[in-house]
N, C-alpha and C positions, 0 to 999 in steps of 0.2 A: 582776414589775413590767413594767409597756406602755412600751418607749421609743420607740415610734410617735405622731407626731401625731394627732391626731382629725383628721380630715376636716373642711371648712370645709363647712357646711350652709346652702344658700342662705334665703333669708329668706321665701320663697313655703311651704318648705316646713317650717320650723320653724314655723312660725304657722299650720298646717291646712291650705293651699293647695291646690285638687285637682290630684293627680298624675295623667298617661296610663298607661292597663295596658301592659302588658311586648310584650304582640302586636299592641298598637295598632297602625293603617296611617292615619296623615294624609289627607287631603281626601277620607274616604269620604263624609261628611257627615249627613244629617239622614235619609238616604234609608236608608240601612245600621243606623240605631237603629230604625225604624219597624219593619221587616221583620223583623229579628232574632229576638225571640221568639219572634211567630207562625210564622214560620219553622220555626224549631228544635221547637215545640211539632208544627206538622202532620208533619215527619218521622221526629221519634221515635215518633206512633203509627202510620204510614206503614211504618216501617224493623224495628219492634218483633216482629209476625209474621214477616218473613223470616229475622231472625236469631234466632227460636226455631225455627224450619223449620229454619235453615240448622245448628243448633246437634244436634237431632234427628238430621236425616238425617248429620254428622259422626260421634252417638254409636252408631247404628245403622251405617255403613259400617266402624268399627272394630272392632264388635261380631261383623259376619259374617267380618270379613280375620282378626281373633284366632280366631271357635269355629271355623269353616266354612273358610275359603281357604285357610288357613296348615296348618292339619291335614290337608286336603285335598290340596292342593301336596306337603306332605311323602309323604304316604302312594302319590299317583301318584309319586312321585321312589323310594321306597323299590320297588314294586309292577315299574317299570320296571327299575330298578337290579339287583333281586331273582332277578325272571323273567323278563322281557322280554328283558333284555340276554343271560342268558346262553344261552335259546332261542336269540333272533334268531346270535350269534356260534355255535351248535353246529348252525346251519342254515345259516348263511356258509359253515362248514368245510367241513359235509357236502355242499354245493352245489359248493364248489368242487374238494373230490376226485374228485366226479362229473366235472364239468366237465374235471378234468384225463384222468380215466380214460378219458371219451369224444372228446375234441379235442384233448389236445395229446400224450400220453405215444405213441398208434397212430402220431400224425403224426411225433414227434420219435424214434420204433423205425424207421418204413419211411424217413426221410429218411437217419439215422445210419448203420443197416445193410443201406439196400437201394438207397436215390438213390447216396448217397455213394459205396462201393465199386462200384457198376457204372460211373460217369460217371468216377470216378479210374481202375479197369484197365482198363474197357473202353474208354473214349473220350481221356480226357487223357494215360496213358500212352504208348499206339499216337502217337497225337498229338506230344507232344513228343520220342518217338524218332525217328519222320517227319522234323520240323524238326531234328533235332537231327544225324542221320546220313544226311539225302539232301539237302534242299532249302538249308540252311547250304553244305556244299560245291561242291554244284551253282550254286548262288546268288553264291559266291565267285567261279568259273572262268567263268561270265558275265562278272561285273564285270572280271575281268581281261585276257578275250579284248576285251569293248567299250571299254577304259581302252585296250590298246594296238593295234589296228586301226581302231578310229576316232577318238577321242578326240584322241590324240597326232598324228595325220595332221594332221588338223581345225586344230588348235591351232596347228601350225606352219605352213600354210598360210594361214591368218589374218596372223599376226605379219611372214612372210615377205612378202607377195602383197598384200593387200587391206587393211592397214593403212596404209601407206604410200601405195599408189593410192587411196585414199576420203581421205587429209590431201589433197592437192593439188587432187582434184575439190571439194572442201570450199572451196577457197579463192577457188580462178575462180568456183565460185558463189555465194560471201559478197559479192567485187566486181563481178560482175555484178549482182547483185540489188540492192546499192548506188546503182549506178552507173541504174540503170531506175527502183528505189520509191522512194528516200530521199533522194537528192540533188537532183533536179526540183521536191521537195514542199518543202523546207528552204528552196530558194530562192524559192518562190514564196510562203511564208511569210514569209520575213526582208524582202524586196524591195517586194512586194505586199501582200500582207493587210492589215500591220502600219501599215506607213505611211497606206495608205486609212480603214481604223480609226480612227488614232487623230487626222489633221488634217481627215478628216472629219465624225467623230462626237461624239470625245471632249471634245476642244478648243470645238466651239462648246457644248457642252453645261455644260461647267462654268463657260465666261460667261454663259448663261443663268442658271442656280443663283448665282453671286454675283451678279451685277449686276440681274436681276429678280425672282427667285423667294423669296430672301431676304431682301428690305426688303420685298417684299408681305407674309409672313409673320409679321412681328413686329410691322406694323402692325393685323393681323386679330388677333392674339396679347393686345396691349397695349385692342384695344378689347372684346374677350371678357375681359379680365380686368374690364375697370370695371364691364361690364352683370352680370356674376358676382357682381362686390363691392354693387349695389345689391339686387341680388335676394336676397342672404346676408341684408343688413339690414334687408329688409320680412320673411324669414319670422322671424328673431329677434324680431322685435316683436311679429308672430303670436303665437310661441313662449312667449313671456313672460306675454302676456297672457293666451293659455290658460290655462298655469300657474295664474295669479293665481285667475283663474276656477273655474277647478277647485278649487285650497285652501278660496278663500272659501266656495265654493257646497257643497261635498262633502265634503272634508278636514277641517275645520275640525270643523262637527258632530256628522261620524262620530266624531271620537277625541274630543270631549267626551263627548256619547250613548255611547262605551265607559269611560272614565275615571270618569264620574260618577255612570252609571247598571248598565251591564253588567256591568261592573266588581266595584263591591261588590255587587250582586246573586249574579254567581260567587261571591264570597270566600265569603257569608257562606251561600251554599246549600252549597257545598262541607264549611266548617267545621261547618254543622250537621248533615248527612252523618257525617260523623267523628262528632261527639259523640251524635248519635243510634245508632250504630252500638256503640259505648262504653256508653250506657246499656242496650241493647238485652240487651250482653254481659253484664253485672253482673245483668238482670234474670232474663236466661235462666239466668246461671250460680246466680242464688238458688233458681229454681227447678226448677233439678236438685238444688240440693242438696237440697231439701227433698224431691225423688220417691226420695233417694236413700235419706235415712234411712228414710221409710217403706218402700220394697222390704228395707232392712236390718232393720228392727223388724219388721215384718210376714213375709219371706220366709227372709233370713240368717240369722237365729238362730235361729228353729224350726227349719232344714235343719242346721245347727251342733249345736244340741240330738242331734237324730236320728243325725246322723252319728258323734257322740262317745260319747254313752251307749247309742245301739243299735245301729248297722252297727260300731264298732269292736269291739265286745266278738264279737260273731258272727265278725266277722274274725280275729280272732287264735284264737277256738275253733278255725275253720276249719283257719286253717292247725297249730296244733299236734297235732289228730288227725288229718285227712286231708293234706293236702299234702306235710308233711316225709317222713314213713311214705312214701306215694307216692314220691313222691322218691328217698329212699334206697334205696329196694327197685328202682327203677328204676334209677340207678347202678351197684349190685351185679349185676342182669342184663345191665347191658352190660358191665362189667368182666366176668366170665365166660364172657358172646359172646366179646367181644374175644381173651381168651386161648386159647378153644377154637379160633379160627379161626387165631390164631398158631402152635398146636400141631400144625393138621392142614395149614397149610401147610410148615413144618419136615418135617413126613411125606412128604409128597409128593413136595419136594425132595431130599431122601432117596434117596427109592426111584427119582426119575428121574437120580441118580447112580449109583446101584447098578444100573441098565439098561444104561445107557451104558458103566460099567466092563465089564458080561458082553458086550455086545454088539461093542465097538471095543479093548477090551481099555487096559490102563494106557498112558499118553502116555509114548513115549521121552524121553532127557534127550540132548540134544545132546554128543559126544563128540568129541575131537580127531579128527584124521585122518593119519598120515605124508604127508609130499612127497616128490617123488623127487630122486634128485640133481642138482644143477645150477641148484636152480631158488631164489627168493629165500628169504632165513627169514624165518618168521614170529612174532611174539608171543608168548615162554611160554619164553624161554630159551636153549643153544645146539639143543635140538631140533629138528630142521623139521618142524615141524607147523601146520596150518592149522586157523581156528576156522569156519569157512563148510564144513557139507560137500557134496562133489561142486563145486566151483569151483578149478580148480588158479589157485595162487599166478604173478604175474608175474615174469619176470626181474629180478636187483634186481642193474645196474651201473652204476656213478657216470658222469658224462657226460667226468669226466677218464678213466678207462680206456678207453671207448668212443672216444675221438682225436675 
């Protein structure tokens, strides 16, 4: 049961009334129905080839990136991947063991074992024994002989003598120099200068500045502003009236002539645009379908046919007599490689132990050793015996017996 009111239905349109469509656009006018059709009619047969063109060369550009590009791309990614990489990397290596064998391992043998030790004993050695046990204590008894023979003379001769005499010449010459630069110049500053300056210069000058130079001012001021204010209000009026002119004469038409003519000429090229491109789609998509079923009825299913009743049956012959056979036989001679090669290297390694044993004879087993007495014990009980042989054991007394 509806417990919803019905909607109140205006009365234009319960009685037949023509209603506006849903996309309507108000004040296109009489210009926007004329055009319309033929319009829409010149552009779909206008638009109609390009987008089966454009529909084509889509089914064709998919058709190369699916058989051709993409098989392609994989197969150079695989090819690179494959062989390329691990060429290019086993010619990196080899390039760079070269590299190393010829430039750096010569250079980093004669630096290590031939710069190195000649410039450490024969030069920096000699050297810092030099400094170390002539020119340091030499170097010392200098500084000590020039610290007390002149240094200390020096110093107290200063302190004593000539500190004392350069304060007092310091002094008569501060008041002298006073008394000749600074005090002649101060007063003829304070006395002089000052006074001339300012009841000479200053003083009438700032009666000038108030009493004439400032009511001229503001009389030139106040009549610059009127002739400013009338000339403001002739270009306003200018300004206005241009305006006016301008709207009426230019403004005015232009945005009608766009509104009422431009205007829905756009809308409705544009719209037609769209909808021709729409139908274009649906004609072109009918007629692929239809090249599609005939490439299917004509090409797909005789290839289907062929492929199912005669390439499969051949295929599975194929591979039940020749392929698996192959196969398996092939498995079973690598397995058989495989183990012979596992066998005769066991042999080999064998026998290059059994060389080795006659040649260097069996490997000793490392065995205690005694210590002598006195010396600390080591590991393995009250025995003194050491696990390292040929190294004697260290003294072992606590640092409290030691004092």
């Amino acid at each position: 049961m509806d417990l919803e009111k019905p909607s109140q239905t205006p009365a234009d349109q319960r009685y037949g009334a023509p209603v506006a469509p849903r996309d309507y656009e108000p004040g296109d006018g009489c210009l926007a129905e004329v055009i319309r059709i033929p319009v829409r009619i010149v552009v779909v047969l206008v638009v109609l080839p390009v987008r089966m063109l454009w529909d084509v060369l889509m089914i064709c550009g998919r058709a190369v990136q699916n058989v051709l590009l993409r098989p392609l791309g994989r197969a150079i990614g695989w090819f690179f991947e494959r062989v390329v990489a691990p060429i290019a990397l086993g010619v990196a290596w080899l390039a760079g063991l070269i590299g190393k064998l010829l430039f750096v391992w010569p250079w980093v043998g004669l630096w290590r074992y031939v710069v190195v030790p000649v410039v450490k004993y024969g030069l920096v050695v000699p050297v810092v024994w030099v400094y170390r046990q002539l020119l340091t204590p030499l170097g010392h008894g200098i500084a000590w002989l020039v610290e007390h023979l002149l240094v200390a003379p020096a110093r107290w001769t200063y302190r004593a003598l000539l500190a004392p005499l350069g304060h007092g010449i310091a002094v008569v010459l501060s008041w002298l120099g006073k008394a000749l630069f600074v005090w002649p110049w101060v007063a003829l500053w304070l006395y002089v200068v000052v006074p001339v300056v300012k009841y000479g210069l200053v003083v009438p000058a700032v009666w000038v500045y108030r009493q004439l130079l400032t009511p001229l001012g503001h009389g030139i001021a106040w009549l610059a502003r009127g002739i400013g204010y009338g000339i403001t209000t002739v270009l306003r009026g200018l300004w206005a009236a241009t305006v006016w002119l301008v709207t009426t004469l230019l403004v005015t038409p232009a945005a009608w002539l766009y509104r009422y003519v431009l205007a829905p000429c756009g809308r409705e090229i544009t719209a037609a645009v769209g909808i021709a491109w729409r139908v274009a789609g649906y004609i072109s998509r009918a007629v692929g379908r239809g090249l599609k079923w005939l490439a299917r009825n004509l090409v797909g299913r005789p290839a289907r046919w062929f492929y199912l009743d005669v390439l499969t049956p051949v295929g599975h012959f194929v591979r039940d007599t020749v392929w698996r056979p192959a196969r398996k036989a092939a498995v079973e001679t690598g397995r058989a490689t495989r183990a012979a090669l596992h066998r005769a290297g066991e042999t080999v390694r064998q026998a290059r132990r059994d060389v080795w044993r006659a040649l260097g004879g069996t490997p000793r087993e490392p065995r205690s050793v005694a210590g002598f007495g006195g010396q600390a014990r080591n590991l393995g009980g009250g025995q003194q015996t050491q696990t390292v042989p040929g190294v004697a054991a260290e003294p072992e007394i606590s640092l409290h017996k030691r004092g």
